[in-house]
C-alpha positions, 0 to 999 in steps of 0.5 A: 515495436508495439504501437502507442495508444493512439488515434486513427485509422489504420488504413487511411491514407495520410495526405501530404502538402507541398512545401515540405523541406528539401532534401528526399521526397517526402511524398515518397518516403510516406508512402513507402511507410504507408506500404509497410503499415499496412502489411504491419512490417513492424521491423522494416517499418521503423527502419525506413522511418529511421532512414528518412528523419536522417534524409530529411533536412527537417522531419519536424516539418514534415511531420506537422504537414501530415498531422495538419492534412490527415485526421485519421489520427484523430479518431479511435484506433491505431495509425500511421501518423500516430505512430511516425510522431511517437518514433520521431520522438524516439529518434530526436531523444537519440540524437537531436537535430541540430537545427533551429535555435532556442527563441528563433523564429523559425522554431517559433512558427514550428511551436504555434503549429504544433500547438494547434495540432496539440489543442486537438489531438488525443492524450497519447499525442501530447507526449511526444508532441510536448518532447519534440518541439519543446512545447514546454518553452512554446507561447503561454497564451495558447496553452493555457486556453488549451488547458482551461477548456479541458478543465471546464470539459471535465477532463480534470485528469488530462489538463493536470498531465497537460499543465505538468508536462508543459510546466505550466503549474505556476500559471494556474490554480493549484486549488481548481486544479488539485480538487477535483483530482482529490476528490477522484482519488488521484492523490498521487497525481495532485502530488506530481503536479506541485513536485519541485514548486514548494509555494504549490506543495505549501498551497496544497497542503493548505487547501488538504488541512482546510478539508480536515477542520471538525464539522466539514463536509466535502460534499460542499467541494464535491458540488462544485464540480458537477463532472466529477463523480466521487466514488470514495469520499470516505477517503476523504474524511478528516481523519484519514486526510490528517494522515496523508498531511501529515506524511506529506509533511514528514516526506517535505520536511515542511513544520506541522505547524502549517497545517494545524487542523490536521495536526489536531485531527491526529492529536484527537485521534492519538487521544481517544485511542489513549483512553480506550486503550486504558478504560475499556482495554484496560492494558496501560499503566497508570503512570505511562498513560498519565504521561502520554495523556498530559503530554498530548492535551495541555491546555487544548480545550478540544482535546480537554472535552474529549478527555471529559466525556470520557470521564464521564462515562458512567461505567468508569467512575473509579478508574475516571476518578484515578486518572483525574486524580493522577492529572490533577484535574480540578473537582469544577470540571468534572461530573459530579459522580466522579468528583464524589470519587475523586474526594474519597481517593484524596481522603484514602491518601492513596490511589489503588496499586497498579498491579499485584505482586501475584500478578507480576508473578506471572509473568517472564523474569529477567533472570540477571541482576540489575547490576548487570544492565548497563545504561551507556551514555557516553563514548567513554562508557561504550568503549570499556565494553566494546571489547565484549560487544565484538566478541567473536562467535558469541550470541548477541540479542538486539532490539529497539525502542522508541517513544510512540508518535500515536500518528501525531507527525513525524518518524518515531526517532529511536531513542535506546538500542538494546544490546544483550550478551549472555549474562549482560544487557547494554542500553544504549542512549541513541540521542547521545550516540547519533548527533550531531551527525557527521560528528566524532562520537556518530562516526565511532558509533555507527564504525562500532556498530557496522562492525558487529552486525557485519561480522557472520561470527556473531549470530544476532538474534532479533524479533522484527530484526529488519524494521528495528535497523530502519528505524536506526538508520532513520535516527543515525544517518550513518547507519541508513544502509545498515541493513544491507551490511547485516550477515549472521543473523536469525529473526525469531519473527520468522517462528510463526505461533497461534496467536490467541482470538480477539476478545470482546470489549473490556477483556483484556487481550492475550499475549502477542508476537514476542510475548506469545513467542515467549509464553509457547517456549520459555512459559510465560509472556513478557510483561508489555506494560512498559512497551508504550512509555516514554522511552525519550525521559531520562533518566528511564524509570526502573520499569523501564530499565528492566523492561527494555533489557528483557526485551533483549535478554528473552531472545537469548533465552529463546534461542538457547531453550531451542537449541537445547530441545530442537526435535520439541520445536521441529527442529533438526538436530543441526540446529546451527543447520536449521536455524542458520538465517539466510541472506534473503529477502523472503526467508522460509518461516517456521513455525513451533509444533503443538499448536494444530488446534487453534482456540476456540473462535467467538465467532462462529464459522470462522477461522481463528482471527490473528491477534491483529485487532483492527481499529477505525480511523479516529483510533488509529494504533501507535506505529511500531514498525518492524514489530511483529506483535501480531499485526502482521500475522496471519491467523494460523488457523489459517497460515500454519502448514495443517497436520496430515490427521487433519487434512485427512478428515478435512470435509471437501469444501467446492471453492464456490462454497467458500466464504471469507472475510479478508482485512485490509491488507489483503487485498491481493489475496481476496482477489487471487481466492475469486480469481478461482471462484470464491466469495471472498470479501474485504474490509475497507481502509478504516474497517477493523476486525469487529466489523470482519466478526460482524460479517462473519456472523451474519453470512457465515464466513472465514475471517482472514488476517493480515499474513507476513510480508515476504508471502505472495498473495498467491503464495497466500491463496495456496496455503488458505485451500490447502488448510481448508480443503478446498476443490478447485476446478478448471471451471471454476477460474474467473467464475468471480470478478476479481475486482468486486466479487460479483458473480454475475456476467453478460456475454457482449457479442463483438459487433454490440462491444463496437458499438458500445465502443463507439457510443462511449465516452472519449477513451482515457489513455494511461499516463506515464506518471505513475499516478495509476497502474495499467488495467490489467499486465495482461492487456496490450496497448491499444494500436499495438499488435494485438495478441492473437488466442488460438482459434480452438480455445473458446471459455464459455461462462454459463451466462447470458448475452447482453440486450438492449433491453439491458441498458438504459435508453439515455446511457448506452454504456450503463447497465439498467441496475446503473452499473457502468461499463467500463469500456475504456480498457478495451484495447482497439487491436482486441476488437479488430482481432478475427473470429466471434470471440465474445466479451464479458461484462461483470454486472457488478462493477462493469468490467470487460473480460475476453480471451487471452493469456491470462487464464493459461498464466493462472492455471500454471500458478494453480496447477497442484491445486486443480490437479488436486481436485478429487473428481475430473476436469475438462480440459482447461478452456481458452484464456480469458484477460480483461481490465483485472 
């Protein structure tokens, strides 16, 4: 077995005491355990461990009389102490002891030893320590100092896991505790540690709100713990914590009302992105926006500023003057060019059409009547056409509206279900249908419903089929494992087209997702004015009406026009054949011909950006899950499978030449592009793809967009070198640090790497709590056997060996440019391994590479690209791992 991250020394001899419990002699039994370490006989070392728990009357006793008379594991590395309480643990969760009664005195003078064992052991101790003399029922009083004084240490990390662990989270501040976890970025651990108190989870979500109130500074918390080094306070800002409140709530089904700095944060922002949406973008109806906007601001004076200034914005007079019109706003408070306006409107008696009919025109027309739309709201009225919705063999269209949270709390409820048959649109009102949950009417539903989308007989058709059922399944309990039921259907979302390049400021934005889908087959988009109204008014207003049942109805039109033309659309002639869903979780795309030359990019040197447009955090975009409007859609000039013609003619591009931006949702892509040696960028959390032109134009890059989901980021990495014709070779593997994209290394010899080990800092070890992944799936534990490279394979990076010089006198482990080694995931077993083998350290970032499997695992995921390659390669050089 692998051994844990412990401490010690590996060849220590452990010191035994007298007084051990009757039964074999212990002296012995540790012996002969200390004879199989040594020889590292992993196998025949558990077993006689095993055979002596059983022997012994008390192997607790014994274990504390080693811990107690030996300090080897207190140290760095593996050792044989460290290991026996790790497998005592195991084998007492197997079958525990039938020993010493709760609150016995006995067990009692066992827990106050091993406290103080416990007050000086290191972090991989705690564990089975805690499980083995159930540390968790032990005296307070000694464990709370213990916790106190890491804290004032520093060690913030280890006495939040310490105080879980031992439940002690109702004995301690949560603020002290929780701050300089957020601050580090340990959301999730702050998380764990009020789990299952609910006056803690209030008492955090409080302090969260607090650092969302306008105008404050976290920099005030920061300074209260000096230890504490801040990396990403951006993170922290009010706009990006009202978000996490906010899900928090939702996930502990707590009221928004405990946190109303948060709540208001996300209503400001939910604000401004209304009014952009509508004065600059100019892509919402006039009388969906003044919906959304009076609904939002009330009588809140913050939102009120808000909605003046835009108002005042001299470039919106006419249109400012419209919407004071449209909200009633009185003449005193706003500024006097647009009061001017809003008069001359009130004489006209008439405010400017929405839209023309010429404009209207233009646009995909429901090709049915209106008589032929069905609004049902009632079981009476769905049980006349249920007949008709259940017909065997039909085609049967299916979507999902539901009003727009704009990120102000809480899951969207769906509100209609759309269900289109060929000739007929049937409106299902979902409040109507789902409650009261459990109740006659819900129960017939969700039977009606489960029915349709099990039966294969029925192909259903559906764009963003997968979110569309979980948001159902959201608002009709019955139906939250809808998904799985799901047989015979085809997501037109899989069709991938060209979406069109962003525009620039105050143009209007072309056609997406379905409504681009739409345009490329059937010649005209959907008219998406409707998308974002209130889908919860009744009764739904005529636009709405006939919006929601072309919604559904276009997805028929679609499959037909495709059936009809299938070698149009590269399809086989076995359309049933070629289009026939498959129940996967990863489905194969396709995608529609005609689309090899992307439009041309505003930007220069760039790939066609997908219709995603990015927005910062304070105008944060309605949530439409499911949807595949774009948002999901990575750039085809980037994700489409290249026409041969072009590919042909394609310059060779060497992979170390490669420039590229990826946006936020790619991040496993930009790392998979330097893990083979390009210069890839990412846009942070609350950057949009303005910022990724910016870059663009100022370096000369690719911009990358957001791809679909079911691809894999090395999945991704193939298709991006294949389009652009990039060359990879052998060398070029972990020429780039995977984690910041710096090229430059130092070579670190083993015996400065020992050193630099031993100088550093009190390593961390991973906790068990999920609150932060491994460093690398590549790494071993520390104290485990270590992998062992083949003596011949050496990867030598053309760099430098690291100096003293290099480092700063008073910072052994820190680069002279201030950079920090990241010493810590340098496992004990990779430094005692034979032969010279040097680290690398990335200038950048710190990281530590050296040799392992990982090179030999990359280069087999890669191997058609690096066979691809036009001129030789050397063989490939010796694996190199690290903290990736």
């Amino acid at each position: 077995m692998d051994l844990p991250d412990t401490a010690g020394d590996p060849t220590g001899d452990p010191v035994v005491t007298e007084g051990c419990s009757a039964g074999p002699d212990p002296l012995l039994f540790l012996q002969a355990l200390q004879t199989l370490w040594s020889t590292r006989e992993l196998r025949q070392l558990r077993e006689e461990a095993r055979r002596g728990f059983a022997a012994l009357a008390d192997p607790r006793t014994v274990l504390l009389d080693v811990l107690e008379s030996s300090r080897g594991w207190q140290q760095k590395g593996p050792s044989l102490e460290a290991w026996l309480t790790w497998e005592l643990a195991h084998w007492l969760s197997a079958q525990p002891l039938p020993g010493l009664a709760q609150g016995s005195s006995g067990l009692k003078q066992l827990q106050a030893r091993a406290v103080r064992v416990l007050t000086e052991s290191p972090p991989g101790l705690v564990e089975p320590l805690v499980s083995i003399f159930q540390l968790q029922d032990a005296d307070r009083g000694p464990l709370l100092t213990h916790v106190h004084r890491l804290h004032q240490e520093g060690k913030f990390k280890e006495a939040a896991l310490l105080g879980l662990k031992l439940r002690l989270q109702p004995l301690l501040d949560v603020e002290k505790m929780s701050s300089p976890l957020l601050l580090q970025d340990r959301m999730a651990l702050a998380q764990r540690y009020v789990a299952g108190f609910p006056d803690l989870q209030r008492r955090l979500l409080a302090l969260l709100d607090s650092w969302c109130q306008p105008g404050f500074d976290i920099r005030v918390v920061a300074r209260q713990f000096p230890q504490v080094t801040p990396l990403r306070l951006e993170r922290l800002s009010p706009g990006v914590l009202s978000r996490q409140v906010l899900s928090l709530l939702e996930r502990q089904g707590l009221d928004p009302a405990l946190c109303p700095h948060a709540v208001a944060q996300q209503r400001l922002a939910a604000l401004r992105h209304l009014c952009r949406e509508h004065f600059v973008e100019g892509s919402w109806s006039r009388e969906n926006w003044t919906e959304h906007v009076q609904a939002l601001v009330g009588q809140d004076e913050q939102l009120q500023d808000e909605l003046r200034w835009w108002l005042a914005s001299p470039d919106n007079q006419a249109v400012a003057a419209q919407c004071a019109l449209d909200l009633s706003l009185p003449e005193t408070q706003l500024p006097a060019s647009v009061a001017t306006e809003l008069r001359r409107l009130k004489l006209q008696g008439r405010a400017a059409e929405v839209r023309s009919e010429s404009r209207r025109d233009g646009y995909y027309q429901l090709p049915i009547a209106s008589g032929d739309i069905h609004f049902l709201a009632s079981w009476e009225d769905l049980a006349r056409h249920e007949e008709e919705l259940l017909q065997p063999g039909q085609v049967l269209a299916v979507d999902l509206e539901w009003r727009p949270s704009f990120g102000t709390g809480g899951r969207p409820q769906a509100s209609i279900l759309q269900l289109a048959v060929k000739g007929r649109v049937f409106l299902l009102d979902l409040p109507v249908f789902s409650r009261p949950v459990g109740g006659q009417v819900s129960q017939a539903f969700s039977r009606l419903v489960s029915q349709m989308l099990s039966d294969p007989s029925i192909t259903k058709l559906g764009y963003g089929m997968s979110g569309d059922l979980r948001s159902l399944g959201a608002s009709c309990p019955a139906l939250a494992h809808v998904e799985k039921q799901l047989r015979g259907s085809l997501d037109l979302l899989q069709m991938r087209v060209a979406d069109k390049p962003a525009l620039g400021r105050g143009e209007a934005r072309g056609p997406r997702g379905l409504s681009l889908l739409v345009q490329q087959v059937l010649g005209k988009p959907l008219d998406k004015a409707q998308q974002l109204s209130n889908w919860d008014r009744r009764p739904l207003s005529e636009g709405q009406l006939v919006y929601t049942a072309a919604d559904a109805y276009c997805l028929l039109e679609v499959y037909q026009a495709l059936c009809r033309e299938p070698a149009r659309f590269c399809l086989s002639e076995d359309l049933a054949r070629s289009l026939r869903p498959v129940n996967s979780e990863r489905p194969e795309a396709w995608e529609l011909p005609g689309l090899q030359e992307a439009s041309a990019s505003p930007w220069p040197n760039t790939a066609t950006p997908g219709s995603s447009q990015g927005w910062p955090s304070e105008l944060s975009p309605p949530s439409r899950p499911g949807r595949g409007s774009g948002a999901r859609g990575l750039s085809q000039a980037v994700w489409r499978e290249p026409v041969a013609e072009k590919q042909d003619t394609a310059p060779e591009v060497p992979v170390r030449a490669f420039r590229a931006v990826c946006d936020s949702m790619l991040h496993g892509l930009a790392r998979s592009l330097r893990c083979l040696g390009a210069d890839v960028l990412t846009l942070g959390a609350g950057e949009d793809h303005r910022r990724a032109a910016e870059v663009a134009r100022q370096e000369g890059r690719i911009i990358l967009t957001s791809g679909l989901p079911y691809h894999k980021a090395r999945q991704q990495a193939k298709a991006v070198l294949k389009h652009f014709n990039v060359r990879v070779t052998p060398a070029d593997i972990f020429s780039r640090c995977q984690a910041c994209n710096c090229d430059q290394y130092l070579k670190v010899s083993k015996e400065m790497m020992k050193q630099l080990v031993w100088l550093g800092s009190q390593r961390e070890v991973p906790s068990s709590t999920g609150d932060e992944a491994s460093p690398s799936a590549d790494l071993q534990e520390a104290g485990s056997a270590p992998e062992e490279a083949p003596e011949s394979c050496t990867h030598d990076l053309p760099c430098r060996w690291l100096e003293a010089a290099d480092l700063q006198s008073h910072a052994p482990a820190v680069l002279g440019n201030g950079t920090r080694l990241q010493l810590a995931g340098v496992p004990e077993g990779v430094l005692q391994r034979p032969g010279p083998r040097p680290f690398y350290c990335c200038t950048g970032c710190g990281k530590v590479f050296w040799e392992g499997s990982h090179l030999g695992r990359i280069t087999a995921h890669f191997r058609e690209v690096l066979e691809g390659a036009s001129r030789p390669c050397r063989p490939p050089p010796c694996p190199v791992s690290g903290t990736l």
